[in-house]
C-alpha positions in Angstrom: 68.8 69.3 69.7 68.7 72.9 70.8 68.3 75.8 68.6 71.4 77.4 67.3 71.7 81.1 67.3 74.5 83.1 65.5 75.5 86.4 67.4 77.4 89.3 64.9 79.6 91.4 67.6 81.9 90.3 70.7 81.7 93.7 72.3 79.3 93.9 75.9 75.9 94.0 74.1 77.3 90.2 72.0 78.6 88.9 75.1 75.4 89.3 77.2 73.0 88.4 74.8 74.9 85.1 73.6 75.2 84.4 77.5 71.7 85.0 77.8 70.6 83.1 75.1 72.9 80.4 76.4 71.1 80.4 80.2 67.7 79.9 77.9 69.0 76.6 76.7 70.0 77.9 73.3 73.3 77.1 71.4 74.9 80.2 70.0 78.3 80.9 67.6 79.5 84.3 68.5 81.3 86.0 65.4 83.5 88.9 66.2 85.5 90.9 63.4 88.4 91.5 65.9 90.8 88.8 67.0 90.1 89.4 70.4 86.8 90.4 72.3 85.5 93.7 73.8 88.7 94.7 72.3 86.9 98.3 71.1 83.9 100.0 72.5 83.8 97.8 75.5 87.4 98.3 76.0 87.5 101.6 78.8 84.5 103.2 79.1 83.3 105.0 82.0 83.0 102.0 84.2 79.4 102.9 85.7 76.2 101.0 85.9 74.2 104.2 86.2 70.6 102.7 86.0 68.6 105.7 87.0 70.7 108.0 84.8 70.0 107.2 81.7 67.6 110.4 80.5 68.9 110.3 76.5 71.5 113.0 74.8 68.7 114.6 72.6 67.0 116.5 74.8 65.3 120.5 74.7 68.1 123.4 74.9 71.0 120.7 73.3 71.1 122.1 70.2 71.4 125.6 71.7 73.8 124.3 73.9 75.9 123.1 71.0 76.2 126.2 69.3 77.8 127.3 72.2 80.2 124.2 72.9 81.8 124.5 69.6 83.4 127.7 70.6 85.2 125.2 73.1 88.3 123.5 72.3 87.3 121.2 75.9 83.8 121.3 75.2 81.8 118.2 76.4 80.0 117.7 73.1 82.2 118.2 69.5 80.5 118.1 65.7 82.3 118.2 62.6 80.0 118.0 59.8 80.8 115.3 57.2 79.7 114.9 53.2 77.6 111.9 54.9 74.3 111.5 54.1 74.1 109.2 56.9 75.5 111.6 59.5 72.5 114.6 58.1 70.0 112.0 58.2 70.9 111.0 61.7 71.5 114.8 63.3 67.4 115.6 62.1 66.2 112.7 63.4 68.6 114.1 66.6 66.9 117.8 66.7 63.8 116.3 66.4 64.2 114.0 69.4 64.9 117.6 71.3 62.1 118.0 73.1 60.9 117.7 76.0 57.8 115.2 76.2 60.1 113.0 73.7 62.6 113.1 76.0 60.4 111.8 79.2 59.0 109.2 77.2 62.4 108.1 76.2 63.9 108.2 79.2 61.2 106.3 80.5 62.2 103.5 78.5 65.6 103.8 79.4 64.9 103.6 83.2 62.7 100.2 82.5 65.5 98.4 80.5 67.9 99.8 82.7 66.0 98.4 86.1 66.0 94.8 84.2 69.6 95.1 83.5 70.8 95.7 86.9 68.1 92.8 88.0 69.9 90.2 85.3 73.1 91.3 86.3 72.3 90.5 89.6 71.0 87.3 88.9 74.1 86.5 87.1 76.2 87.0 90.2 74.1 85.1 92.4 73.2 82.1 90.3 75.7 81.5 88.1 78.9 83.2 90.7 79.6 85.5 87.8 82.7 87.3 89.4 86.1 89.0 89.2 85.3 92.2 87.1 85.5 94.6 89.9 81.9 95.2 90.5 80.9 97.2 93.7 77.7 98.8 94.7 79.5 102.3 95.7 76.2 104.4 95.2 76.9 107.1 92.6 77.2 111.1 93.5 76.5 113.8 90.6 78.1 116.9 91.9 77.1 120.7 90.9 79.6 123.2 90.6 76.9 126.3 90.6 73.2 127.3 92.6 71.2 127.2 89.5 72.6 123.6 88.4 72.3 122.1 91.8 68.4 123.3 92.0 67.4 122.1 89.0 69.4 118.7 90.0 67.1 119.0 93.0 64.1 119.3 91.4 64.9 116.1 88.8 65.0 113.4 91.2 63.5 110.4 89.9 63.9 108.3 93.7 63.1 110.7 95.9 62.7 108.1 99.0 66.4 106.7 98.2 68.1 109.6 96.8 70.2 111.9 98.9 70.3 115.6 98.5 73.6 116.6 100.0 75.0 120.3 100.5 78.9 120.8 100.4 80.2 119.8 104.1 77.6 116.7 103.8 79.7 115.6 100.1 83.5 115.8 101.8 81.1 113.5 104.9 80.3 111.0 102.2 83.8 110.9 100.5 87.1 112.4 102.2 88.2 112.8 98.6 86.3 115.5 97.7 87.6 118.0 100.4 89.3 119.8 97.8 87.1 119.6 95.1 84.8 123.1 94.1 81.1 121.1 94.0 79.1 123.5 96.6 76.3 120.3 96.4 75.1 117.1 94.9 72.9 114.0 94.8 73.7 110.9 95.8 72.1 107.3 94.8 73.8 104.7 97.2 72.6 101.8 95.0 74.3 102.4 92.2 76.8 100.1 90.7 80.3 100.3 89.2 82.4 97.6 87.3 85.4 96.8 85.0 83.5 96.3 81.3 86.7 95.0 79.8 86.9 92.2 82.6 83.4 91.4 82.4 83.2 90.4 78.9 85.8 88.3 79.6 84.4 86.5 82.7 81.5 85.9 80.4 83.4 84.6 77.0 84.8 82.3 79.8 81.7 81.2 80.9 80.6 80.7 77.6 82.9 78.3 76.3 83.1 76.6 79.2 79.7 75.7 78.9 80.2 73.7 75.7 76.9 75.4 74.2 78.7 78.3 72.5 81.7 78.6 69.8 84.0 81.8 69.5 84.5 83.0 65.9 87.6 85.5 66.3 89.3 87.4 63.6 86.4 87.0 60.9 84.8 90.1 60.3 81.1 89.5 58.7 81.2 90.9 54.7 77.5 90.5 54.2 74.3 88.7 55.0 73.1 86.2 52.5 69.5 85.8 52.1 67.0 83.9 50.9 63.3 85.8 50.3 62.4 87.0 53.7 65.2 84.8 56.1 69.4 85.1 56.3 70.5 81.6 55.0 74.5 82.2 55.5 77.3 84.5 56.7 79.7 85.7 54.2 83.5 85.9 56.3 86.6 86.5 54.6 87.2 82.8 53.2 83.9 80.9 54.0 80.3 81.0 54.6 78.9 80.2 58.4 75.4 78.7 58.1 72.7 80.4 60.6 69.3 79.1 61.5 68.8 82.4 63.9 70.8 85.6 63.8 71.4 88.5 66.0 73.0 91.4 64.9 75.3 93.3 67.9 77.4 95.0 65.4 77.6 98.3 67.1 78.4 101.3 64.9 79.3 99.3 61.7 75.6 96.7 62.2 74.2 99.6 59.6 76.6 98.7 57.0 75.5 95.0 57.1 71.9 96.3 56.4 69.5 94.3 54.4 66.9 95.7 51.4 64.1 97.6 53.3 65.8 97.7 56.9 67.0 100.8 58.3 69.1 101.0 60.9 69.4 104.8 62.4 72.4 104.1 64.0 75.9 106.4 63.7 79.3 106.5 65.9 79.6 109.1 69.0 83.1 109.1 69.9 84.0 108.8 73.4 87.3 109.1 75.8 88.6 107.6 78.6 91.9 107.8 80.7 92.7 104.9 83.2 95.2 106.8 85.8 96.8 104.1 88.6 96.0 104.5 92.4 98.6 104.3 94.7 98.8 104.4 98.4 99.6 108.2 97.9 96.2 108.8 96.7 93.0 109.9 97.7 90.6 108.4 94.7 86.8 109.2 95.6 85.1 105.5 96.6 81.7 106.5 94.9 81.3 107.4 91.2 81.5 110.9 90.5 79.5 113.0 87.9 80.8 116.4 87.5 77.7 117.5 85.9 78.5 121.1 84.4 81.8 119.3 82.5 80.2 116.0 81.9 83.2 114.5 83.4 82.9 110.4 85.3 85.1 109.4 87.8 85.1 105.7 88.6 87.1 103.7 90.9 88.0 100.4 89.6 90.7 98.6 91.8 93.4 100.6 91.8 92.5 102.7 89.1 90.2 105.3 88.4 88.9 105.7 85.6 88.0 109.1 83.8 85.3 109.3 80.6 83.9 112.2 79.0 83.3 113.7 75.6 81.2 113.3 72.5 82.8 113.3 69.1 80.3 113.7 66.3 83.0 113.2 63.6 82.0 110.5 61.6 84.0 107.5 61.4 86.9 108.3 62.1 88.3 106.1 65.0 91.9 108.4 65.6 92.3 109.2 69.4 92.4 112.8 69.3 95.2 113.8 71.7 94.0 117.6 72.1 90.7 115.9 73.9 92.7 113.8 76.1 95.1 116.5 77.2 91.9 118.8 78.5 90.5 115.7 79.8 93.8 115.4 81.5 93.5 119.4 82.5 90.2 119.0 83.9 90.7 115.5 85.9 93.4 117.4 87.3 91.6 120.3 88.3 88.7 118.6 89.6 90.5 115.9 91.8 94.1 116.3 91.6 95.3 114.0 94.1 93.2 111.3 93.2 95.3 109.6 90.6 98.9 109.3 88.5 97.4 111.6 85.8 100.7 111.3 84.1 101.1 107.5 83.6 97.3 107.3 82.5 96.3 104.7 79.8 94.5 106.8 76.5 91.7 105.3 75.3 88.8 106.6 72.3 85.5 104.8 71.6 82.9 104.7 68.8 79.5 104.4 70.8 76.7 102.8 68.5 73.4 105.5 69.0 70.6 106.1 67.8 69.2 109.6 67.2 66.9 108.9 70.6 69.1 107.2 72.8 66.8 103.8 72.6 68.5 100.9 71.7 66.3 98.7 69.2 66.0 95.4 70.9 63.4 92.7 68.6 62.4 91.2 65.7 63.0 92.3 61.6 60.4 92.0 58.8 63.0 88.9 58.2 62.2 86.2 60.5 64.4 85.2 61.7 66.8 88.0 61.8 66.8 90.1 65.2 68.8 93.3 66.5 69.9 94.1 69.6 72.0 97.4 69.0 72.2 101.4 69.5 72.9 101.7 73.2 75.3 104.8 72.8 77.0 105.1 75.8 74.4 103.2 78.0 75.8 99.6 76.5 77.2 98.3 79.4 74.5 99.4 81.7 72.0 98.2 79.5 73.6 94.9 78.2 72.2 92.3 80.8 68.7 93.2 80.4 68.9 93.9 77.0 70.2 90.2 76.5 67.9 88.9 78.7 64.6 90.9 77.2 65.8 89.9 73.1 66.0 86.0 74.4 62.5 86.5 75.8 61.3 87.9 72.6 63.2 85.0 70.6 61.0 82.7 72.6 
């Protein structure tokens, strides 16, 4: 009989861990608070696999840069201070993260994960015909609006031999939909991916039941984790208990609340947007994933919709979609690209991103044994998912 694992959290992170714990020969129940999966953070995001951009948020100058931002009613980057102690405890643990040789070594970690990610993700649609999410590999352009960003994206390559430095006229070459758009340069990475999230996590709670090694748990939120001396014995849900022999916690934002005695999880909500605009015939929708890089604006094609992600909301926990964000979202998309999409009949969507103060996700084992984490992936969780399922399984083993 094979070992049984218990995953907390249907959202991407869940989904690929129970799938790759599943492909290892385990047996897994999947517990999800919601009554329907990726129903939340996993819902809209940005839609790129960006595996060699991944460099972390806290980084030298941010702070500086914040200062300025909040003089910015569009500003990419928004912090309202709460009465939290969580929220202090989490910005100083942020500032300290700003610096420079803490970032490189980061981001360094980052890249690795990210590299096995796009690897198991590959593997999952080669062996196991994992399809229909809209994946492409449409390379991925960031674009620089001024001289002194464009040189310093120059000098920040980290594939020189397969990245592309490309002036204006060479960008409107690569895509016919940026003839119009005010980016005098960019870089381009052709093998860089792009995907529905949403669709994915579905393809895989499909796979996953139809495997008859995994049971769905919708609709019971986890109260807390009963223990007994160093191991979790039992879930407490709404009306029941749910035996584990092995957990995983994929909580996201709200894992931290489920925290045991003497385990700290740094981990607090960074609210993102998204708007998914439809793509008709009369529109010209760039083919590769955009970065505007000064506005921290994604553009991502995904069928016939493109979808458009920016914004950090450092506001706590509240979850409300804050229409004054979407509209200069709206404003800028517009501005940018404004015949790439029906800005008008675009889908709103907000997110709370689980991160941690230095962008690393903690993946591994607990000083209980046989509880593990795999959670904190900020705004890296769907490219990061696949290898991050795939390197806790190895670790369970």
């Amino acid at each position: 009989m094979s070992q049984r694992v218990t995953v907390i959290g249907g959202g991407v992170v869940g989904l690929a861990t129970a799938y790759a714990l599943v492909r290892e020969g385990y047996s897994v129940d999947l517990v999800e608070a919601r009554d329907s999966l990726a129903s939340a953070t996993s819902f809209a995001n940005g839609g790129q696999l960006s595996y060699r951009y991944v460099a972390p948020l806290a980084d030298a100058g941010v702070p500086w840069q914040t200062l300025g931002w909040l003089l910015r009613g569009d500003s990419p980057l928004r912090l309202r201070l709460r009465l939290d102690p969580a929220q202090w405890r989490w910005l100083a643990a942020f500032v300290m993260a700003c610096r420079t040789g803490v970032n490189r070594r980061n981001a360094a970690q980052l890249l690795s994960l990210a590299l096995e990610s796009q690897a198991a993700l590959a593997r999952w649609r080669e062996e196991d015909g994992l399809a229909d999410f809209a994946w492409r590999r449409n390379g991925k352009l960031v674009a620089f609006r001024t001289r002194q960003a464009f040189a310093h994206g120059r000098e920040q390559l980290l594939d020189p031999l397969n990245q592309q430095v490309l002036d204006a006229g060479q960008l409107r070459l690569l895509d016919p939909a940026l003839a119009e758009a005010p980016f005098i340069g960019g870089v381009f990475t052709p093998d860089e991916e792009v995907a529905d999230c949403h669709r994915f996590c579905l393809r895989l709670a499909e796979r996953l039941e139809a495997s008859g090694h995994c049971r769905l748990h919708l609709g019971q939120a986890v109260t807390r984790l009963i223990r007994r001396k160093d191991e979790v014995v039992a879930l407490a849900l709404a009306d029941r208990q749910l035996d584990v022999q092995r957990l995983v916690l994929c909580a996201g934002h709200r894992s931290a609340s489920l925290a045991l005695p003497g385990l700290h999880l740094p981990v607090y909500p960074l609210k993102g947007y998204s708007l998914t605009a439809p793509v008709t015939e009369a529109h010209r929708a760039p083919d590769v994933s955009l970065t505007d890089y000064e506005r921290k604006i994604v553009y991502a094609r995904l069928g016939q919709q493109l979808r458009v992600a920016a914004m950090v909301d450092i506001v706590g926990y509240d979850e409300t979609v804050d229409a004054g964000r979407l509209r200069s979202m709206r404003r800028l998309a517009r501005e940018t690209l404004p015949g790439a999409a029906d800005y008008g009949q675009a889908v709103e969507w907000a997110g709370m991103r689980p991160a941690t103060p230095t962008g690393v996700p903690i993946i591994g084992a607990t000083m209980y044994r046989n509880l593990w984490l795999n959670l904190g992936h900020g705004a890296l969780g769907f490219t990061l998912a696949c290898g991050s399922g795939e390197r806790l399984a190895r670790l369970m083993g």
